[in-house]
Biopython code that builds the backbone (N, CA, C, O; Angstrom):
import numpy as np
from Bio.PDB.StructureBuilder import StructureBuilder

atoms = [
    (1, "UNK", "N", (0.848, -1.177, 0.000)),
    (1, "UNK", "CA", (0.000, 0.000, 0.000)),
    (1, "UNK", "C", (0.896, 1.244, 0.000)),
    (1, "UNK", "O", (2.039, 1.106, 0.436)),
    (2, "UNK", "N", (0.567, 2.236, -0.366)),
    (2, "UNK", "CA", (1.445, 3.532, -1.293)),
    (2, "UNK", "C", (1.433, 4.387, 0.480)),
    (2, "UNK", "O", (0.674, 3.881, 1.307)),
    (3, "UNK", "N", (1.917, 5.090, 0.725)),
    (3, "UNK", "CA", (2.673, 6.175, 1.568)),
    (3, "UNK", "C", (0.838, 6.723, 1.557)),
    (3, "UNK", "O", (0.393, 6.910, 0.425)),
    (4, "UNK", "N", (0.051, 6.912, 2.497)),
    (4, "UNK", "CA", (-1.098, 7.998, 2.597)),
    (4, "UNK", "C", (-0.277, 9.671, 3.463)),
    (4, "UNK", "O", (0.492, 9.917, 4.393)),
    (5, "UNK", "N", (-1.019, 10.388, 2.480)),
    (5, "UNK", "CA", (-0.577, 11.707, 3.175)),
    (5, "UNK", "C", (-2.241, 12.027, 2.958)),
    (5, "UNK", "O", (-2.215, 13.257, 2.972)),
    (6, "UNK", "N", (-3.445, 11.708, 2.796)),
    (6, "UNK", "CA", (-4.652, 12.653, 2.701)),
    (6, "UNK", "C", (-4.629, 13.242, 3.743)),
    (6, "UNK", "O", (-4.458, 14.442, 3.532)),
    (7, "UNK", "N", (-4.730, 12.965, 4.957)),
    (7, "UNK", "CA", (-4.727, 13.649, 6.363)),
    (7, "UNK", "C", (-4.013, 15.161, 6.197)),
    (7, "UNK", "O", (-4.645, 16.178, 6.481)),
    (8, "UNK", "N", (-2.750, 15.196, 5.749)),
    (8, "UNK", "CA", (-2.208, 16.052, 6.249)),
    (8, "UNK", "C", (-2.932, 16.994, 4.578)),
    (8, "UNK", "O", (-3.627, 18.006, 4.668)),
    (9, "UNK", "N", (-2.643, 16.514, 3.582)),
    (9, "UNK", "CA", (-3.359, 17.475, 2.828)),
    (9, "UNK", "C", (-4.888, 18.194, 3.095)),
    (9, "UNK", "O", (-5.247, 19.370, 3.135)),
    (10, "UNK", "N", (-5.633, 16.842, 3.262)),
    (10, "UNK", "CA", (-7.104, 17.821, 3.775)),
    (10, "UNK", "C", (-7.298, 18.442, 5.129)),
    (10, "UNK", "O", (-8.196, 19.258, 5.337)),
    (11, "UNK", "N", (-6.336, 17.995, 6.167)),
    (11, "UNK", "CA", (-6.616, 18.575, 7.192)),
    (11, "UNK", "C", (-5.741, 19.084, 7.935)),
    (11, "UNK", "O", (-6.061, 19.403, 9.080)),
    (12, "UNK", "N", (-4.275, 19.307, 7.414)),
    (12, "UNK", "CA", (-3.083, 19.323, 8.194)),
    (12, "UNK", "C", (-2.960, 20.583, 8.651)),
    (12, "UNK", "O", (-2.257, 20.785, 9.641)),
    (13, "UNK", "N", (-3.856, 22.006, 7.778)),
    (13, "UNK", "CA", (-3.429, 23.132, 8.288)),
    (13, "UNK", "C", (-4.783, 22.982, 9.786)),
    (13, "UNK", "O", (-4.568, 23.479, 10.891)),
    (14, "UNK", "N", (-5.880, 22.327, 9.488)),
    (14, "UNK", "CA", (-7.095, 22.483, 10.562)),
    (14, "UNK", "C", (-6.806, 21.473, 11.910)),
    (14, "UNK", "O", (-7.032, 21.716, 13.095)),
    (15, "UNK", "N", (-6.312, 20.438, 11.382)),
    (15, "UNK", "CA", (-5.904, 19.296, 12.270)),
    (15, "UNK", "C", (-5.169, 18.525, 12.077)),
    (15, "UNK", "O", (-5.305, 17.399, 11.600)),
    (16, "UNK", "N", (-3.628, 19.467, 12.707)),
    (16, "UNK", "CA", (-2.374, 18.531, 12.424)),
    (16, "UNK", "C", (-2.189, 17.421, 13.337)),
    (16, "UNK", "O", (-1.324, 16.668, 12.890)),
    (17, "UNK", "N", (-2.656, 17.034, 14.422)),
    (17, "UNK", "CA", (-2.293, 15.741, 14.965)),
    (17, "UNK", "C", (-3.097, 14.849, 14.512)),
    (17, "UNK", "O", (-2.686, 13.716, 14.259)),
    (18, "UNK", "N", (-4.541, 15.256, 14.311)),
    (18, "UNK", "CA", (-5.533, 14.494, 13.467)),
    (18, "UNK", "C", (-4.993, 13.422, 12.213)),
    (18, "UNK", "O", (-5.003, 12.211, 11.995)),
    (19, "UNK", "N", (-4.473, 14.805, 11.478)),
    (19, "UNK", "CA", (-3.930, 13.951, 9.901)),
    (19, "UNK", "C", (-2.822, 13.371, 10.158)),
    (19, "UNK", "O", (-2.500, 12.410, 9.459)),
    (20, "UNK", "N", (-2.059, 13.765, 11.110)),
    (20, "UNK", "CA", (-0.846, 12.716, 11.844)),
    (20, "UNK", "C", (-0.808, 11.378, 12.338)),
    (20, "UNK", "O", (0.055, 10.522, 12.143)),
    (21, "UNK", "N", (-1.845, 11.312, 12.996)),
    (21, "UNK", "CA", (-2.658, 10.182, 13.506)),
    (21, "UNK", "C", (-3.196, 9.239, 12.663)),
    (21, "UNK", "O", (-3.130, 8.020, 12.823)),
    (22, "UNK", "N", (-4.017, 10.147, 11.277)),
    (22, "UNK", "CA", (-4.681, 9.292, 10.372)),
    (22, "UNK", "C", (-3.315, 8.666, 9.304)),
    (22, "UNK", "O", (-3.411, 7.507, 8.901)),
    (23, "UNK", "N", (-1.966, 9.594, 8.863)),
    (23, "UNK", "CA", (-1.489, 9.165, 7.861)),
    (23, "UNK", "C", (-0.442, 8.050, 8.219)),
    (23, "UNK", "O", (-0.158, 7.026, 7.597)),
    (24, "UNK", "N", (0.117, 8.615, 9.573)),
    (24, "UNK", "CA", (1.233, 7.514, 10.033)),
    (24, "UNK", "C", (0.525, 6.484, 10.897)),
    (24, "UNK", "O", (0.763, 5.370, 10.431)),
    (25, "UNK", "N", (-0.167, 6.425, 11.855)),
    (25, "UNK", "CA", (-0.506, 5.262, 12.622)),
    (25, "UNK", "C", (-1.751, 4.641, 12.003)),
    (25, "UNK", "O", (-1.629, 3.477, 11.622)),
    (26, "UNK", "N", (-3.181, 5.364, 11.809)),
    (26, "UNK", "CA", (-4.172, 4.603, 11.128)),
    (26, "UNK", "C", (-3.586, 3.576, 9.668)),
    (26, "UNK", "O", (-3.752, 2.373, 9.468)),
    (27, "UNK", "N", (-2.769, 4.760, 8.709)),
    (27, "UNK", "CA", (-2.416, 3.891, 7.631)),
    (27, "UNK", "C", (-1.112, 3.633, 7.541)),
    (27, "UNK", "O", (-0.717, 3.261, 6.436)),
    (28, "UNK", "N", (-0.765, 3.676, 7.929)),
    (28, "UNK", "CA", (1.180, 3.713, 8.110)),
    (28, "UNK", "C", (1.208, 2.345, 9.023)),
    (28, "UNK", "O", (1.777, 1.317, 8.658)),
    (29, "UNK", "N", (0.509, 2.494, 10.259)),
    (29, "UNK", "CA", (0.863, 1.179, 11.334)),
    (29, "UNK", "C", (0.182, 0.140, 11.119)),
    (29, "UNK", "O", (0.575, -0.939, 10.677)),
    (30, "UNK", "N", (-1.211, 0.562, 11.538)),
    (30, "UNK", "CA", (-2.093, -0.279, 11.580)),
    (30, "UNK", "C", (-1.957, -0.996, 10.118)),
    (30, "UNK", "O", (-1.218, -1.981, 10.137)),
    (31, "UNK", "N", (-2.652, -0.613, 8.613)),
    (31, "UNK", "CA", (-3.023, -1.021, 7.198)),
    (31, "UNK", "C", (-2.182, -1.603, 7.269)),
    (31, "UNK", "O", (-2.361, -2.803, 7.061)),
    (32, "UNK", "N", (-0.652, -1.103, 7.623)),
    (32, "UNK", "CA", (0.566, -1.828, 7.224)),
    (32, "UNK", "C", (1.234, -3.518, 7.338)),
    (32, "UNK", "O", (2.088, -4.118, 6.685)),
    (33, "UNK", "N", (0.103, -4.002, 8.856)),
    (33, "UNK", "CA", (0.352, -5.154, 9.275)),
    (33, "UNK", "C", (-0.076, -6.468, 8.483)),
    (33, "UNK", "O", (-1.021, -7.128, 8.917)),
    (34, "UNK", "N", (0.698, -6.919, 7.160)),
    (34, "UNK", "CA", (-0.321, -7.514, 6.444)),
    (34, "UNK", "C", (-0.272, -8.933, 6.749)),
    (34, "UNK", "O", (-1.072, -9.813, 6.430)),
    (35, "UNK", "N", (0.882, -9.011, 7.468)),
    (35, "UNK", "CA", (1.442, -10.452, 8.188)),
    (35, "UNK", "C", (0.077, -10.961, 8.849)),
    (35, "UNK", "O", (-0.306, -12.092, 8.549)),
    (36, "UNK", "N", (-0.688, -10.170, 9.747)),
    (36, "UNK", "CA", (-1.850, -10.382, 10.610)),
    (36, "UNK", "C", (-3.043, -10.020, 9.528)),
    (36, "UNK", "O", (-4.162, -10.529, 9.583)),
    (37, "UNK", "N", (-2.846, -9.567, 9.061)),
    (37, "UNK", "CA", (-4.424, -9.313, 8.171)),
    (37, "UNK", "C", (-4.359, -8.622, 7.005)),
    (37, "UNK", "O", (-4.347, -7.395, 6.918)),
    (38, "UNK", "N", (-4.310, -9.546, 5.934)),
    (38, "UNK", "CA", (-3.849, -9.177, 4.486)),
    (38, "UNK", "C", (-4.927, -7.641, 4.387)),
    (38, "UNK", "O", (-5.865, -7.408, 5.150)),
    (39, "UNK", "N", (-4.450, -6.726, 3.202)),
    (39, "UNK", "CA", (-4.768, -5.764, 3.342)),
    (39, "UNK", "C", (-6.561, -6.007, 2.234)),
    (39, "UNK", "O", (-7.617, -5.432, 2.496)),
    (40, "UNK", "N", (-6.426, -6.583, 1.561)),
    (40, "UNK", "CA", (-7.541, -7.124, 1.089)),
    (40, "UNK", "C", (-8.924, -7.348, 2.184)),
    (40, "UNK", "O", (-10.028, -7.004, 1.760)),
    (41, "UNK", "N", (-8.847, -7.738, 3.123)),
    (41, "UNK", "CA", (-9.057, -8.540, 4.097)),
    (41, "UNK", "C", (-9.670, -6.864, 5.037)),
    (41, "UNK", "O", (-10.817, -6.426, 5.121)),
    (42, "UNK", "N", (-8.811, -6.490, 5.411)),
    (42, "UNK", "CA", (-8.910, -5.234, 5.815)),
    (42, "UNK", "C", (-9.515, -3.779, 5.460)),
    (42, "UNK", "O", (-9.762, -2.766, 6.115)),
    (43, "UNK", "N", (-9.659, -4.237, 3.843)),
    (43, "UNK", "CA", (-10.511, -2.788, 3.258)),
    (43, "UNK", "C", (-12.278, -4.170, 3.676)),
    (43, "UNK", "O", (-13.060, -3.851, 4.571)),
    (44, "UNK", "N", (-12.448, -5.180, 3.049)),
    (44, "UNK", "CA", (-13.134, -5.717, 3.564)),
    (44, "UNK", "C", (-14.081, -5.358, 4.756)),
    (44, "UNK", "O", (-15.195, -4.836, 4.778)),
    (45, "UNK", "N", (-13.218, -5.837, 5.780)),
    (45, "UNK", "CA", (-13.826, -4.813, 7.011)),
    (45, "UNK", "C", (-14.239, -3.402, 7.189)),
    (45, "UNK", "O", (-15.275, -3.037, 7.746)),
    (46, "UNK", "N", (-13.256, -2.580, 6.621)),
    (46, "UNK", "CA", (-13.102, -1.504, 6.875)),
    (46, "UNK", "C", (-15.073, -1.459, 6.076)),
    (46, "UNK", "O", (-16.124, -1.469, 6.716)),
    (47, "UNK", "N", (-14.916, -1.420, 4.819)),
    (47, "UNK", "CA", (-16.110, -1.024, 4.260)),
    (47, "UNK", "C", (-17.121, -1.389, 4.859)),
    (47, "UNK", "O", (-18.076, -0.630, 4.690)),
    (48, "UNK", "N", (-17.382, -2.634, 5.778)),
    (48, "UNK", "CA", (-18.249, -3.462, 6.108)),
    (48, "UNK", "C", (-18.868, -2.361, 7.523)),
    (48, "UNK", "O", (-20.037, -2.081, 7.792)),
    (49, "UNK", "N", (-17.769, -1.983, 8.127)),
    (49, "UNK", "CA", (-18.237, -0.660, 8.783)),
    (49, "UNK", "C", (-18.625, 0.394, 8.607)),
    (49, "UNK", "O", (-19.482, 0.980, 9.268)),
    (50, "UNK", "N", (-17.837, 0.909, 7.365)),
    (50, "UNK", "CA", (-18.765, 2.007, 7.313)),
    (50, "UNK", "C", (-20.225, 2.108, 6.583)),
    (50, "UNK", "O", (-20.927, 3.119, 6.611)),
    (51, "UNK", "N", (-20.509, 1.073, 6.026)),
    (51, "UNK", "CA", (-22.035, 1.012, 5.478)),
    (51, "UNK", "C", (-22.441, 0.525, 6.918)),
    (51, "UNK", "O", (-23.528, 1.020, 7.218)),
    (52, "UNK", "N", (-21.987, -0.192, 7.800)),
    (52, "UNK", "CA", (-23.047, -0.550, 9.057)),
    (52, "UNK", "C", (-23.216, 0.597, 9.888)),
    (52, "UNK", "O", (-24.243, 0.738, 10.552)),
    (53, "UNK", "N", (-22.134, 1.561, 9.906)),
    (53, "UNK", "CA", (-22.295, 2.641, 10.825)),
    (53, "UNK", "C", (-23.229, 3.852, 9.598)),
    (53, "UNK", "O", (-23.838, 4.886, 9.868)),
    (54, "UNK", "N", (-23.057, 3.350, 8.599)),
    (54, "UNK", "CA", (-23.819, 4.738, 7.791)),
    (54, "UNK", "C", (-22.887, 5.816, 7.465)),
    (54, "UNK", "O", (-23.033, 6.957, 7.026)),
    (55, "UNK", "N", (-21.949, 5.150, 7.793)),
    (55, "UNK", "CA", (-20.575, 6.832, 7.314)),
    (55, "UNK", "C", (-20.299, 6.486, 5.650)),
    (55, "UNK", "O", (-19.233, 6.010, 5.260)),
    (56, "UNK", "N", (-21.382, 6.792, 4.794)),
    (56, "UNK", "CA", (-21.223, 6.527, 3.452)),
    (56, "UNK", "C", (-20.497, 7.789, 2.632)),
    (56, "UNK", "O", (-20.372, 8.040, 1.434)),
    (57, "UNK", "N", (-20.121, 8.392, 3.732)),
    (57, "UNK", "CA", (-19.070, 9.639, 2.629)),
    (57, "UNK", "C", (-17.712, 9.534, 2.252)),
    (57, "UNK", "O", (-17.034, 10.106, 1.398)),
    (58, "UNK", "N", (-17.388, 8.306, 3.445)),
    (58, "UNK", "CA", (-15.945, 7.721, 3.194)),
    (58, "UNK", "C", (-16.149, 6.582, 2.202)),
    (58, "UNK", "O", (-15.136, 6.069, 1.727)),
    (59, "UNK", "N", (-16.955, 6.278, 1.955)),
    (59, "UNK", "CA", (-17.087, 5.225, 1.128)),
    (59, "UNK", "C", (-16.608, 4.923, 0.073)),
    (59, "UNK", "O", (-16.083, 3.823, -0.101)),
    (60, "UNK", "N", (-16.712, 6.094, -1.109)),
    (60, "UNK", "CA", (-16.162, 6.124, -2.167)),
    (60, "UNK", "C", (-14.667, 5.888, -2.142)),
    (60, "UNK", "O", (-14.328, 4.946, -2.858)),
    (61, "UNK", "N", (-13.921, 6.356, -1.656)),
    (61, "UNK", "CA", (-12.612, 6.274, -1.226)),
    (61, "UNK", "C", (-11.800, 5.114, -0.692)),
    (61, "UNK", "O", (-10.642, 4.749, -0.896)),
    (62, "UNK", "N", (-12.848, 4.628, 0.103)),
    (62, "UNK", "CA", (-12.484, 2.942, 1.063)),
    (62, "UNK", "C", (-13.214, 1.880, -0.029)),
    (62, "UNK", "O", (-13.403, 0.765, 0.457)),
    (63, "UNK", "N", (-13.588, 2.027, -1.221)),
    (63, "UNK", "CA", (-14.194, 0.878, -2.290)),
    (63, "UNK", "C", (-13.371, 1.240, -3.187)),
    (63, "UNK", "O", (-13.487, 0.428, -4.105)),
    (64, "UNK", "N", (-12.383, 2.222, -3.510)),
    (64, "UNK", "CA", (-11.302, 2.480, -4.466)),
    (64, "UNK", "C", (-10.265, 1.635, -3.634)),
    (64, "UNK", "O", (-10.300, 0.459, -3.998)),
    (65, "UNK", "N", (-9.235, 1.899, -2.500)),
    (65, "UNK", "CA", (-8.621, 1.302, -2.122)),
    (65, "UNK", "C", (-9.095, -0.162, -2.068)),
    (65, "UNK", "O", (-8.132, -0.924, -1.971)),
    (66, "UNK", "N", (-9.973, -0.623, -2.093)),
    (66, "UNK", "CA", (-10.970, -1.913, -1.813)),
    (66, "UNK", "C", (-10.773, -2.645, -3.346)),
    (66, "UNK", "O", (-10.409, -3.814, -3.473)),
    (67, "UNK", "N", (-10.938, -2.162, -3.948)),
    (67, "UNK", "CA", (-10.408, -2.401, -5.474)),
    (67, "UNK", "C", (-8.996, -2.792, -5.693)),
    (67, "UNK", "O", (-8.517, -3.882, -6.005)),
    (68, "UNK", "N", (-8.400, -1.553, -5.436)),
    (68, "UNK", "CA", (-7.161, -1.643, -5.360)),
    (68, "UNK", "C", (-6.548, -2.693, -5.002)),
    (68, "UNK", "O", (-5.654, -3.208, -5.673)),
    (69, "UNK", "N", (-7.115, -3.281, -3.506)),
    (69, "UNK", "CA", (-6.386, -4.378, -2.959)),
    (69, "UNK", "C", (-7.194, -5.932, -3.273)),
    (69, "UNK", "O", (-6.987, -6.934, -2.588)),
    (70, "UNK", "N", (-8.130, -5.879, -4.439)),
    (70, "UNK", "CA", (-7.928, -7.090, -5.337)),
    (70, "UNK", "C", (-9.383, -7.556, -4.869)),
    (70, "UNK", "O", (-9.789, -8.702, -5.065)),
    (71, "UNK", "N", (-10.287, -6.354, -4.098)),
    (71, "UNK", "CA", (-11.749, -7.238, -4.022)),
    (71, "UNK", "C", (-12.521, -6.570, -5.244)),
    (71, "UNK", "O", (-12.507, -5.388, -5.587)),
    (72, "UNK", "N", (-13.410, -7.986, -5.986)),
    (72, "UNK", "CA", (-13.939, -7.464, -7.074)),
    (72, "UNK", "C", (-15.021, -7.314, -6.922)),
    (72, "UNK", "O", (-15.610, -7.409, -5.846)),
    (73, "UNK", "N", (-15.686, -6.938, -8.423)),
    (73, "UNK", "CA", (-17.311, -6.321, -7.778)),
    (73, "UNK", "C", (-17.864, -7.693, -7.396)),
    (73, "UNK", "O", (-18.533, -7.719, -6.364)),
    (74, "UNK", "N", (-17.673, -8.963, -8.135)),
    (74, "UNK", "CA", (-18.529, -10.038, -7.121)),
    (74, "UNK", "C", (-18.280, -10.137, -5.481)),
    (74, "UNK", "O", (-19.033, -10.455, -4.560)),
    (75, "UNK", "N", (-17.175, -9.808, -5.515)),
    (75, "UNK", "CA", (-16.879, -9.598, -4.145)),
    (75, "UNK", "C", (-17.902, -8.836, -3.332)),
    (75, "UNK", "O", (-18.651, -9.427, -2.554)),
    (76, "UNK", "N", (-17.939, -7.412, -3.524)),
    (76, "UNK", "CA", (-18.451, -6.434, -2.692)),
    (76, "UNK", "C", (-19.864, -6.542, -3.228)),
    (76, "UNK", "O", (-20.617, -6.396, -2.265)),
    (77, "UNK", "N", (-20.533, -6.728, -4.303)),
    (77, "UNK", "CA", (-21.675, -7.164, -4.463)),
    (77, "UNK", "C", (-22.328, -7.840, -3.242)),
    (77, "UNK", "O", (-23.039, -7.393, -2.342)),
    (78, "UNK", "N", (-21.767, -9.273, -3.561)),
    (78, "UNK", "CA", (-22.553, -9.957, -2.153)),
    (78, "UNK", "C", (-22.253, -9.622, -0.983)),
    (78, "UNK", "O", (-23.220, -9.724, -0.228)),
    (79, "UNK", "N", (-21.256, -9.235, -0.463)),
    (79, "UNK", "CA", (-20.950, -8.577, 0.858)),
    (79, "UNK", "C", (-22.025, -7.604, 1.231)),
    (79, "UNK", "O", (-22.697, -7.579, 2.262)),
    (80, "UNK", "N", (-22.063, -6.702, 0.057)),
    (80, "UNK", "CA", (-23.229, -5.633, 0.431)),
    (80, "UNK", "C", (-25.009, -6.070, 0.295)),
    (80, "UNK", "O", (-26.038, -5.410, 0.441)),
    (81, "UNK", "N", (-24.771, -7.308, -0.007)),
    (81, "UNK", "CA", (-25.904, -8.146, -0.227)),
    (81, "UNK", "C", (-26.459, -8.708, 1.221)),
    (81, "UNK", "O", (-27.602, -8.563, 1.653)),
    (82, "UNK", "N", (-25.354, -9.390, 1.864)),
    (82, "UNK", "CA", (-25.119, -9.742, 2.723)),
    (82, "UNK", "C", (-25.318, -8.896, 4.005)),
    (82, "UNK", "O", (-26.071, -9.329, 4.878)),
    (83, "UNK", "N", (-24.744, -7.830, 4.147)),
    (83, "UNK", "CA", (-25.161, -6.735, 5.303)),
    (83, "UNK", "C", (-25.983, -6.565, 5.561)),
    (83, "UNK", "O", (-26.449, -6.458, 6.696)),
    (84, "UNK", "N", (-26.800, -6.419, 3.820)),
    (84, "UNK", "CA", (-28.369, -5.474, 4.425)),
    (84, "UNK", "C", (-29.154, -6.173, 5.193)),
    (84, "UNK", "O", (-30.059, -5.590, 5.790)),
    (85, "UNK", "N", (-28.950, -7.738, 5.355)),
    (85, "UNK", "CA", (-29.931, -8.037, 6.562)),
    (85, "UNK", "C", (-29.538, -8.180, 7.970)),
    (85, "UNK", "O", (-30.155, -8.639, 8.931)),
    (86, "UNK", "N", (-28.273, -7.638, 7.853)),
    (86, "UNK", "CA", (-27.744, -6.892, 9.025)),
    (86, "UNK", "C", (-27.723, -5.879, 9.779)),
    (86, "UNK", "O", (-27.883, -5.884, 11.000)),
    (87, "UNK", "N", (-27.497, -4.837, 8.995)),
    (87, "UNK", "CA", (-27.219, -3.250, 8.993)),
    (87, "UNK", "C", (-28.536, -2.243, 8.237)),
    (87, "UNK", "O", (-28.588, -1.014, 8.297)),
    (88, "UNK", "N", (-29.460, -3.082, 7.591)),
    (88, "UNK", "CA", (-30.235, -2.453, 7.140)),
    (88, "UNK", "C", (-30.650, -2.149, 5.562)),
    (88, "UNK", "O", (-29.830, -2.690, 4.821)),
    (89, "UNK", "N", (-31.297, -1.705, 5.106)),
    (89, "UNK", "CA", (-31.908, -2.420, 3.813)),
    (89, "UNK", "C", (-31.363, -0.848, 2.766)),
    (89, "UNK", "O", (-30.939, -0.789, 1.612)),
    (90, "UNK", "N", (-31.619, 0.243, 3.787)),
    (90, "UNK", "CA", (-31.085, 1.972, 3.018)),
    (90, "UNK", "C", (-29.754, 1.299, 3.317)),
    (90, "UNK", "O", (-29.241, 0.837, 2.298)),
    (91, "UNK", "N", (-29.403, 1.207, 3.874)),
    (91, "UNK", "CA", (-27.644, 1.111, 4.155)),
    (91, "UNK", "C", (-27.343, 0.735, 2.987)),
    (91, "UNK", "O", (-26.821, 1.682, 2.400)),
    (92, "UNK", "N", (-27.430, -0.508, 2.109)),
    (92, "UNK", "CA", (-26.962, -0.993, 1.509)),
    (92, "UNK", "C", (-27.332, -0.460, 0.385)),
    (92, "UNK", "O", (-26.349, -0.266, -0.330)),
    (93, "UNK", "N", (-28.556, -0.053, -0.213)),
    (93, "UNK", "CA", (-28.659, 0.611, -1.576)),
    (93, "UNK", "C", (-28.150, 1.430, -1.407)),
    (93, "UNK", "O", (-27.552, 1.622, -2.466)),
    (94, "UNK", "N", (-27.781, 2.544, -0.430)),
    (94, "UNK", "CA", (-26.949, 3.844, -0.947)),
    (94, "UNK", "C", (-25.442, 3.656, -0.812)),
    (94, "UNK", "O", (-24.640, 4.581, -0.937)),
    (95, "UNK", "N", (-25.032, 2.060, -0.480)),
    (95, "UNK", "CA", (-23.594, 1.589, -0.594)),
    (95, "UNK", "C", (-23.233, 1.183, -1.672)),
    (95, "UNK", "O", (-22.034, 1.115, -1.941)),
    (96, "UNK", "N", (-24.578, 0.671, -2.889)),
    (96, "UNK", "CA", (-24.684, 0.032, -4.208)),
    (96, "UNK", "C", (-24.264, 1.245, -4.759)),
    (96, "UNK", "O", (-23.160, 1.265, -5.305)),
    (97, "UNK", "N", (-25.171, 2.607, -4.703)),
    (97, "UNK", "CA", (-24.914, 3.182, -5.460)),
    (97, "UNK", "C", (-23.231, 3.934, -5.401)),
    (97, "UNK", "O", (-22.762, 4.276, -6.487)),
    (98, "UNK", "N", (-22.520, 4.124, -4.332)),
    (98, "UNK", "CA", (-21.070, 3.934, -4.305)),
    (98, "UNK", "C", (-20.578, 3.395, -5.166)),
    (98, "UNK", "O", (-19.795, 3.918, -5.959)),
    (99, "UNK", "N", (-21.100, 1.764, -5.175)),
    (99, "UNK", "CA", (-20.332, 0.894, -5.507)),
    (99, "UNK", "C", (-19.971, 0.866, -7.476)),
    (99, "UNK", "O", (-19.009, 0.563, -8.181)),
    (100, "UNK", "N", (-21.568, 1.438, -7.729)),
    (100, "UNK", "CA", (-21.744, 1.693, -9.406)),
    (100, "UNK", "C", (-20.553, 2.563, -9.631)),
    (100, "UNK", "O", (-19.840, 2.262, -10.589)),
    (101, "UNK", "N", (-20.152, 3.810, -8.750)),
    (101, "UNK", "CA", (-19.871, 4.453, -9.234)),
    (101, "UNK", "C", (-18.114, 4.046, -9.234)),
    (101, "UNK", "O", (-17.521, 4.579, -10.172)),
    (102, "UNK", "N", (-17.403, 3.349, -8.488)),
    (102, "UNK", "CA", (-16.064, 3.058, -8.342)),
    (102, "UNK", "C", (-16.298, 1.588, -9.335)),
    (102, "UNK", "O", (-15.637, 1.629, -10.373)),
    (103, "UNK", "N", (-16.934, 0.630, -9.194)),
    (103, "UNK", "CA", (-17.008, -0.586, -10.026)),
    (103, "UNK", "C", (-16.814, -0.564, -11.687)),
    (103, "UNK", "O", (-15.979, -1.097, -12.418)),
    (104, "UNK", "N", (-18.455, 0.661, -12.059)),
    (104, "UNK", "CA", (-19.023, 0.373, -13.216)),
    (104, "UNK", "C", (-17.913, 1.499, -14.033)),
    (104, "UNK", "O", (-17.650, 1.176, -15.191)),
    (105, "UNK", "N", (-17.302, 2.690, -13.548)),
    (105, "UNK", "CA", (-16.934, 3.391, -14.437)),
    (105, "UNK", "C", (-15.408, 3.145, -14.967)),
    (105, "UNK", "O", (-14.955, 3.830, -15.884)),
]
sb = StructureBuilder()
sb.init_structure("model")
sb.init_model(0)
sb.init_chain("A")
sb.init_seg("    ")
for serial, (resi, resn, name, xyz) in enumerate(atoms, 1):
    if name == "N":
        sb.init_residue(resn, " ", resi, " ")
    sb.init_atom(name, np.array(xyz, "f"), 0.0, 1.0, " ", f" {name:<3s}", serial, name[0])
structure = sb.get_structure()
């Protein structure tokens, strides 16, 4: 996985320990451990939370990296298939429509 600096670009002049926090330890430490949990594996989760918590603004962003690290749309298809009778039935169509937009284009 590539060096993240978004933190400090979107937020470094508003919240420099914030984007510090997010670029070196969230993705720097943590993402980095792939020995314990391939990174595939990990956008996995990651997405699986934020459609359960409803934070669908990060979404677009965490289904690009999600891509990136080799899950395909059958992949996240049924996953997001799968949630909604978990997390809820809006959750998941407005995670589809995310998903059109990083998948289909």
């Amino acid at each position: 996985m590539k060096k993240q600096d978004a933190g400090r670009k979107m937020l470094g002049d508003l919240a420099p320990k914030f984007a510090e926090l997010n670029d070196d330890v969230l993705f720097g430490q943590v993402w980095s451990r792939t020995n314990e949990l391939s990174a595939h594996n990990r956008s996995m989760i990651t997405i699986s939370a934020l459609i359960a918590g409803g934070n669908l603004a990060q979404l677009p962003v965490h289904l690009k990296i999600g891509k990136d690290n080799g899950i395909t749309q059958t992949e996240i298809v049924e996953m997001i298939t799968h949630l909604a009778f978990y997390v809820g039935w809006p959750k998941a169509w407005s995670a589809f429509n995310a998903v059109k937009e990083v998948y289909t284009s």
